[in-house]
Backbone as a printed PyTorch tensor [residue, N CA C, xyz], in Angstrom:
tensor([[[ 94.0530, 186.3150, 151.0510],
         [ 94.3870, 185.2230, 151.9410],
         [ 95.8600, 185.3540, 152.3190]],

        [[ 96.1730, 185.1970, 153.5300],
         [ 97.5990, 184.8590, 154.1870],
         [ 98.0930, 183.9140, 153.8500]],

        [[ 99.2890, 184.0870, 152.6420],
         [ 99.3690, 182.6480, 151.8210],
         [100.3740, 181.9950, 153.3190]],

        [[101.1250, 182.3020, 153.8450],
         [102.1930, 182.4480, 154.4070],
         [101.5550, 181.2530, 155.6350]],

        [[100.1720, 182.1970, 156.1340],
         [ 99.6340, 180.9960, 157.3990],
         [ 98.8700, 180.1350, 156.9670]],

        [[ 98.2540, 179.8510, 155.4820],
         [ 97.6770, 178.7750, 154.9360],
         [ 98.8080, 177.7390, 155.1120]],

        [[100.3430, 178.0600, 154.8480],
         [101.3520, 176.9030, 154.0600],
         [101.6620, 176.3790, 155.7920]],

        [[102.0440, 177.3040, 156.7180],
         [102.1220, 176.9620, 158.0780],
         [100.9960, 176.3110, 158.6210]],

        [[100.0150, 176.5040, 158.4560],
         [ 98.4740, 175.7250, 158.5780],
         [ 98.5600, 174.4430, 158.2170]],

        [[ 99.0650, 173.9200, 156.9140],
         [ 98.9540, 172.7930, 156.2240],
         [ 99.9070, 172.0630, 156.9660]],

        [[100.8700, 172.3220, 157.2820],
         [102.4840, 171.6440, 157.7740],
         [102.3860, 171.2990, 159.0280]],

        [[101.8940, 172.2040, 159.8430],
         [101.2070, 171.8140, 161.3300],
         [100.4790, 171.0060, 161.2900]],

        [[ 99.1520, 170.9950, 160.1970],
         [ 98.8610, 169.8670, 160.0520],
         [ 98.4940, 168.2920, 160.0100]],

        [[ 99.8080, 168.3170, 158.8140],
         [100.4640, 167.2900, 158.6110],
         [100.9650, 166.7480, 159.6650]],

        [[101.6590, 167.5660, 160.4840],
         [102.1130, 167.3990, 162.0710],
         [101.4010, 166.9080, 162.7600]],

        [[100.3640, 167.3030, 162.5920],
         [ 99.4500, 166.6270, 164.2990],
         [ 99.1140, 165.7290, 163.5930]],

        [[ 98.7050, 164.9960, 162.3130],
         [ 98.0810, 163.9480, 162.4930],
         [ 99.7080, 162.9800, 162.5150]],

        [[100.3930, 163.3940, 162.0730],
         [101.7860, 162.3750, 162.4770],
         [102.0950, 162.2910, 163.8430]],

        [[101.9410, 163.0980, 164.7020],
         [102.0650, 163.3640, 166.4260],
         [100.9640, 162.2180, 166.5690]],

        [[ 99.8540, 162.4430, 166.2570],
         [ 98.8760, 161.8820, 166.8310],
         [ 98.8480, 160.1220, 166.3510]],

        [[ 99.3370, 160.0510, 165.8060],
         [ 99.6980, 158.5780, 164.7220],
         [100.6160, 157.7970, 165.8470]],

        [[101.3390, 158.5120, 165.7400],
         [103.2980, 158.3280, 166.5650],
         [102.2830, 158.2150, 168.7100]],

        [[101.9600, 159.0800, 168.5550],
         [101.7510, 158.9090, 169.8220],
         [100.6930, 157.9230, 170.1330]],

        [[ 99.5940, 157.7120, 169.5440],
         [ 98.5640, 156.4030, 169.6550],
         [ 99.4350, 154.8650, 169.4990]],

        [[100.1420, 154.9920, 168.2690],
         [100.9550, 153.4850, 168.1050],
         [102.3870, 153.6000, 168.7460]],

        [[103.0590, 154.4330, 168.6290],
         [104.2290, 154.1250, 169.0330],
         [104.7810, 154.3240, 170.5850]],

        [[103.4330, 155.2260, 171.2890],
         [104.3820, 155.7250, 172.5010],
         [103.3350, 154.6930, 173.6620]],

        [[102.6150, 154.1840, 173.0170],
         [101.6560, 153.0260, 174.2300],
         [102.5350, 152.1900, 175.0180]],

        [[103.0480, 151.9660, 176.1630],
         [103.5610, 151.1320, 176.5610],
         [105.2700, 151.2820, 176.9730]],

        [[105.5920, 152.4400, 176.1900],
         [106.6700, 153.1000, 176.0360],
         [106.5090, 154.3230, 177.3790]],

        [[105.5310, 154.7640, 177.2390],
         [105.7330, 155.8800, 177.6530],
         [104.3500, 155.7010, 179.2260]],

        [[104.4840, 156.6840, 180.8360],
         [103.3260, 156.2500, 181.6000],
         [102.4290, 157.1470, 181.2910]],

        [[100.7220, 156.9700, 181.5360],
         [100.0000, 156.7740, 181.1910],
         [ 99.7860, 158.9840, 181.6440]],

        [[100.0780, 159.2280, 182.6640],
         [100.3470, 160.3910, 183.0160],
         [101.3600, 161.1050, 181.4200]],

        [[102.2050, 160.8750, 181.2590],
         [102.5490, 161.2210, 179.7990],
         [102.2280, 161.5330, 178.8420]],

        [[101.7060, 160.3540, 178.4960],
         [100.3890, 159.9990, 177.3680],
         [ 99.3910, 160.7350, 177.0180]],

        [[ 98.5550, 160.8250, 178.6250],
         [ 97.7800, 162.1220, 178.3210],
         [ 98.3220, 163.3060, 177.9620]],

        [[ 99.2950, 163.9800, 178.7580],
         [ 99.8480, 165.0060, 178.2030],
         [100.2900, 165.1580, 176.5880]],

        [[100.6440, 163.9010, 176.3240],
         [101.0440, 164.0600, 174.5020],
         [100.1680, 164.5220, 173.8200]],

        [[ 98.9820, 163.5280, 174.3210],
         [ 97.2160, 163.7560, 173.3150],
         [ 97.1560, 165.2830, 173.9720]],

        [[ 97.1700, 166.0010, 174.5350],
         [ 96.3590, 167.1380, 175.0280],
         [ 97.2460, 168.3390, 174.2010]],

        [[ 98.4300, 167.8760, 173.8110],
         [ 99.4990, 169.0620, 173.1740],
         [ 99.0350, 168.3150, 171.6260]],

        [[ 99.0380, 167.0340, 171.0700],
         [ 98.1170, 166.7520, 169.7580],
         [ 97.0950, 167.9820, 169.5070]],

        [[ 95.8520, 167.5480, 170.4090],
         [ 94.4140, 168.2900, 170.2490],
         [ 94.5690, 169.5620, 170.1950]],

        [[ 95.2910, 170.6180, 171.0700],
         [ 95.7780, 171.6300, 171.0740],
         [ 96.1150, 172.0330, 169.5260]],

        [[ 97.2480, 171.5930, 169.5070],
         [ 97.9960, 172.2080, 168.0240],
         [ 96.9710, 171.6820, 166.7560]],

        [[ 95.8890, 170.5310, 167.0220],
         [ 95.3740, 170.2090, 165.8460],
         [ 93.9960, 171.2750, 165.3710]],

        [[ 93.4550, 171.8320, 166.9130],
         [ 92.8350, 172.4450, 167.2660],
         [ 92.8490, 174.4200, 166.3340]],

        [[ 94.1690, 174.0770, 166.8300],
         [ 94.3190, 175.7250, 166.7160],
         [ 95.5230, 175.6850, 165.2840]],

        [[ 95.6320, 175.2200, 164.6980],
         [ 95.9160, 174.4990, 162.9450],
         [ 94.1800, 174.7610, 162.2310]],

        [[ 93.2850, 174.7080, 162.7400],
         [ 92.4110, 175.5720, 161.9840],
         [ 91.7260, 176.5350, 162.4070]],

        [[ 92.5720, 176.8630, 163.5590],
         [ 92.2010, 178.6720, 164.0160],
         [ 93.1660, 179.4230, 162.7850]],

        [[ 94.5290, 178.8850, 162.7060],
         [ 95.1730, 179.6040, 162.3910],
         [ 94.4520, 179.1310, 160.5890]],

        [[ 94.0240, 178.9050, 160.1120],
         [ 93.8880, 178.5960, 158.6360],
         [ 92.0560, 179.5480, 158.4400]],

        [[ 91.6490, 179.2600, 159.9830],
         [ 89.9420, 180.3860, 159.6360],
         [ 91.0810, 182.0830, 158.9880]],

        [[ 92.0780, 182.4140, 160.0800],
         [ 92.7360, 183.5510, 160.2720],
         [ 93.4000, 184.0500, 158.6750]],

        [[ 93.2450, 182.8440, 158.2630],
         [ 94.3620, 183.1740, 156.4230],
         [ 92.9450, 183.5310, 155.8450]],

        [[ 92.2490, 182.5980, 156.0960],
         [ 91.1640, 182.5020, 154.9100],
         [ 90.1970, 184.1840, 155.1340]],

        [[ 89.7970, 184.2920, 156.5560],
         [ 89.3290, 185.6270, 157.0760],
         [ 89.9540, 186.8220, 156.3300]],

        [[ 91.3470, 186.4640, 156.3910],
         [ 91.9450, 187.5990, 155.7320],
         [ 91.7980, 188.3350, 154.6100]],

        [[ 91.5660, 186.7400, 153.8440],
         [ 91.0000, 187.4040, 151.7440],
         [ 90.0420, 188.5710, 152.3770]],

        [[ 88.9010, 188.5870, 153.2440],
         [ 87.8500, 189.3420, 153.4110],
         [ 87.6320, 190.5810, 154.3240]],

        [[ 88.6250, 190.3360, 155.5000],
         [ 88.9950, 191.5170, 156.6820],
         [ 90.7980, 191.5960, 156.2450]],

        [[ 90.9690, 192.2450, 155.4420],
         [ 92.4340, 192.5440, 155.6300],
         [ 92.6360, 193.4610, 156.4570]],

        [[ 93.5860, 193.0900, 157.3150],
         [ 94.1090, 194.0230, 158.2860],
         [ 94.9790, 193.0330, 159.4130]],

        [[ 95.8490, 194.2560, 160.6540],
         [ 96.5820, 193.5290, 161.1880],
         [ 96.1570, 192.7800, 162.1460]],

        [[ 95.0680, 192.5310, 162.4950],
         [ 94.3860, 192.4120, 163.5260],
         [ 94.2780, 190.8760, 163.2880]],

        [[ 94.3400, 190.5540, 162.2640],
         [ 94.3710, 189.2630, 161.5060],
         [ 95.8840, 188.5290, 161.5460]],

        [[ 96.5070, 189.4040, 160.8930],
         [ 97.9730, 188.8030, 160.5380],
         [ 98.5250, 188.7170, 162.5810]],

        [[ 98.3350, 189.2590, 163.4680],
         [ 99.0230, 189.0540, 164.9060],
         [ 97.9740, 188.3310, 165.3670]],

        [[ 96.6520, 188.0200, 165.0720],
         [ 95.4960, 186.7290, 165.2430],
         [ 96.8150, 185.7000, 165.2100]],

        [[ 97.0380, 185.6250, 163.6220],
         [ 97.8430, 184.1880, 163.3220],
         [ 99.1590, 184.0460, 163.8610]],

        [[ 99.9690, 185.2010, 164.1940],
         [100.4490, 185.2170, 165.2140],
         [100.7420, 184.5400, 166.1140]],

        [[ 99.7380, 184.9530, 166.9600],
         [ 99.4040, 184.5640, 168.2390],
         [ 99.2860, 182.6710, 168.4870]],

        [[ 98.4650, 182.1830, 167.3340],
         [ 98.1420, 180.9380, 167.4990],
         [ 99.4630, 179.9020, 167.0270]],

        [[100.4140, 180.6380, 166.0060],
         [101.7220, 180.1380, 165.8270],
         [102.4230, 179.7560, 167.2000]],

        [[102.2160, 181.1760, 167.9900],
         [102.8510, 180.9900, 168.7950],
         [102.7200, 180.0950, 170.1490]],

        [[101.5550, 180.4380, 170.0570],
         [100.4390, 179.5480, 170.8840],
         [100.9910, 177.9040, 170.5420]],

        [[100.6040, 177.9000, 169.7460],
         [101.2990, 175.6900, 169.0910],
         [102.6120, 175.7720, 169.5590]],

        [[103.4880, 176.5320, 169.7640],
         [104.9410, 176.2780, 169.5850],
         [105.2560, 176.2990, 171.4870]],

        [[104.5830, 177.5150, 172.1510],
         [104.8350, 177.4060, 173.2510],
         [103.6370, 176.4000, 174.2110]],

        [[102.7080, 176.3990, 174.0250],
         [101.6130, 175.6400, 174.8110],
         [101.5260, 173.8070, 174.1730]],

        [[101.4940, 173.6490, 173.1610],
         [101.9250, 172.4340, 172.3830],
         [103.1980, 171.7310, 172.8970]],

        [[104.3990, 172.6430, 172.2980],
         [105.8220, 172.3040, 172.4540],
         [106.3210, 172.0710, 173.6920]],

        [[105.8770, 172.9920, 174.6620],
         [106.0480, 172.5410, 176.1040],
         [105.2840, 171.5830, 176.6620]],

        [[104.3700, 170.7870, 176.4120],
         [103.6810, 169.1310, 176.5300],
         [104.6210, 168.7360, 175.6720]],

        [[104.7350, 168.6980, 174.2520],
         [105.7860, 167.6210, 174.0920],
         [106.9110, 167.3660, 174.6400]],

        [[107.2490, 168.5460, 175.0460],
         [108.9520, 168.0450, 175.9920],
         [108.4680, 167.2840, 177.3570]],

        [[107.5340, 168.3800, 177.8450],
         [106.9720, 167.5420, 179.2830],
         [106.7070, 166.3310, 179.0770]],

        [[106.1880, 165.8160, 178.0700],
         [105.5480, 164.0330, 178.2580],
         [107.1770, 163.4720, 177.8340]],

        [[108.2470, 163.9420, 176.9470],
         [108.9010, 163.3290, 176.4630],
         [110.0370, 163.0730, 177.9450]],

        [[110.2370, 163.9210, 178.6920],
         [110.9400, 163.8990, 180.1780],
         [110.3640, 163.3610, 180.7280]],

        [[108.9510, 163.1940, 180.9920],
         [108.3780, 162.1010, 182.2040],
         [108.7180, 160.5180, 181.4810]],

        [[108.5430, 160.5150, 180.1720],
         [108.8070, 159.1670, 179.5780],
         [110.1550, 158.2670, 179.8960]],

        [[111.6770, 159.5350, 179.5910],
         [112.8480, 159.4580, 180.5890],
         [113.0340, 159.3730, 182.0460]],

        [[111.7880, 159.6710, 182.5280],
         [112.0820, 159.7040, 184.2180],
         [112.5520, 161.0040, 184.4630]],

        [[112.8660, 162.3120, 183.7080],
         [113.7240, 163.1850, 184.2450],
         [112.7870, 163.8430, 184.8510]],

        [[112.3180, 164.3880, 185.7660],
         [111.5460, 165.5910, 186.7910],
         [112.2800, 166.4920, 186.8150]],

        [[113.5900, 166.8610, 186.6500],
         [113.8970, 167.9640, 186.5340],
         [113.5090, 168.6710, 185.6290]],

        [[112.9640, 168.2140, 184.5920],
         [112.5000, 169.2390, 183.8430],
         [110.9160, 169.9880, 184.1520]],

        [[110.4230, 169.2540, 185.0140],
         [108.6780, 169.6600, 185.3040],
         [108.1950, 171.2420, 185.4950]],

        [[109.3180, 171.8600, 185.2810],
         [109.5840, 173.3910, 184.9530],
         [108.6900, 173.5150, 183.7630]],

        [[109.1250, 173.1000, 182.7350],
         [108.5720, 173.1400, 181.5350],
         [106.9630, 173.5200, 181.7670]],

        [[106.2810, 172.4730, 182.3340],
         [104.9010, 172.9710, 182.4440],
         [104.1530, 174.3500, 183.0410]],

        [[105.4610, 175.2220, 183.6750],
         [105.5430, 176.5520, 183.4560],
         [105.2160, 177.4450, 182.6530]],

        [[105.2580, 177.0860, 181.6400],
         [105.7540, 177.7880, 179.9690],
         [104.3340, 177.3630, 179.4060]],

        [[103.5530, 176.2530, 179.8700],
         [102.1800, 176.0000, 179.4630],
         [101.0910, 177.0490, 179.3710]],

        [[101.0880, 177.6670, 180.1470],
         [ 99.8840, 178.7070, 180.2620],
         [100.3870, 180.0510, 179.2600]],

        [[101.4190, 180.3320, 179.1330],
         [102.0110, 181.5460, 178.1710],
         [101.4490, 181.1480, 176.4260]],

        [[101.5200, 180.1210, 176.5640],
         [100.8560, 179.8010, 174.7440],
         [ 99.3200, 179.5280, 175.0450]],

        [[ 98.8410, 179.3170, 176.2260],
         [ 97.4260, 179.3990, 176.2390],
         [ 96.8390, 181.0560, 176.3670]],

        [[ 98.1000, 181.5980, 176.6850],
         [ 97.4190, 182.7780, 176.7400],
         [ 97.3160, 183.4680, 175.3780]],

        [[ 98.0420, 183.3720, 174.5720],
         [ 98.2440, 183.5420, 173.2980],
         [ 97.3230, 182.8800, 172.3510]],

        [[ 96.8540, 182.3530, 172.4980],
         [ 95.5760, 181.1410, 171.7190],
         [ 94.3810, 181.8510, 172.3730]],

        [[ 94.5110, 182.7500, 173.4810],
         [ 93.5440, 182.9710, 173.7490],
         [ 93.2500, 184.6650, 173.3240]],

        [[ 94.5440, 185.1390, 173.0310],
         [ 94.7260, 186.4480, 172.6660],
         [ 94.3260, 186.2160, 171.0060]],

        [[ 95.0790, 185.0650, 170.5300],
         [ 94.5380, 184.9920, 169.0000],
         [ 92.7650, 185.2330, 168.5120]],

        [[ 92.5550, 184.0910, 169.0740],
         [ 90.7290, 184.0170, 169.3860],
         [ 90.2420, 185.3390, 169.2560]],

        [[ 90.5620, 186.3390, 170.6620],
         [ 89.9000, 187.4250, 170.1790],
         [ 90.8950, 188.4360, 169.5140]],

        [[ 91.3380, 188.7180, 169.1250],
         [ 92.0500, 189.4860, 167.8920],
         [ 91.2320, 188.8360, 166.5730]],

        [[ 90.8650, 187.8480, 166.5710],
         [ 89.8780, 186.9480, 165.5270],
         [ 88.7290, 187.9400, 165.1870]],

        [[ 87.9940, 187.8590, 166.9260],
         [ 86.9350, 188.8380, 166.9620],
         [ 86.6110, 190.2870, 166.9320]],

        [[ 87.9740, 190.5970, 167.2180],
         [ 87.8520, 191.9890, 167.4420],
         [ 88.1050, 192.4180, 165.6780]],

        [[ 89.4700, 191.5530, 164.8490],
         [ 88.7540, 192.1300, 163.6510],
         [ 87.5680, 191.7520, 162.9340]],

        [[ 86.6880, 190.7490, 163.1140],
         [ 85.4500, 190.4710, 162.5910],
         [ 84.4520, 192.0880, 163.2370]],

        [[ 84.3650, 192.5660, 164.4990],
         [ 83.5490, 193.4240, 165.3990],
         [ 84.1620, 194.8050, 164.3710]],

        [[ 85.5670, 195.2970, 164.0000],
         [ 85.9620, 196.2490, 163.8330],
         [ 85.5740, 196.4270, 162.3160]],

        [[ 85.3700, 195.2950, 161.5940],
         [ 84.9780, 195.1740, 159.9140],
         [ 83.3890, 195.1880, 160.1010]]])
């Protein structure tokens, strides 16, 4: 097992259900409704792929190889850029700033990576 993406697994976690806590009670009313969604959709995302990346540790005890370890990779990276860029995006529309609506640029680069993880998933399950 990938002790390394189990402990990152757990902490992300912990994360989304605190994101998801924080954003149901605290950002209602605070934040417009266009926002909002975006918060929940970078939640589901990272909560989503928090047990891609924990199938990818556990897979590992059984397919060791790298195909696994840049799987988990990928989906790290995936939460940090496809996740992280909704949280800034909802957190700037909440400010009013539009200058930042750039950000949602940077959205599709961690989807692509979540999507590269996925099959690197498969390809070492197909190659074992």
């Amino acid at each position: 097992m990938n002790k390394s993406y189990l402990i990152i697994a757990a902490f992300l976690g912990a994360l989304s259900v605190m994101l998801g806590a924080f954003g149901a009670h605290g950002l209602k009313g605070k934040m417009p409704e266009d926002g909002l969604a975006i918060f929940e959709t970078a939640v589901k995302y990272q909560f989503y792929h928090v047990f891609a990346l924990l199938a990818a540790a556990i897979v590992n005890q059984f397919i060791p190889g790298s195909l696994l370890s840049w799987s988990g990779r990928c989906f790290v990276a995936g939460i940090v850029l496809f996740s992280g860029s909704l949280y800034l995006l909802s957190y700037f529309k909440m400010i009013g700033n539009t200058q930042m609506n750039w950000l949602g640029a940077v959205t599709p680069f961690g989807g692509l990576c979540f999507i590269a993880g996925w099959l690197l998933l498969a390809f070492a399950a197909i190659k074992n």
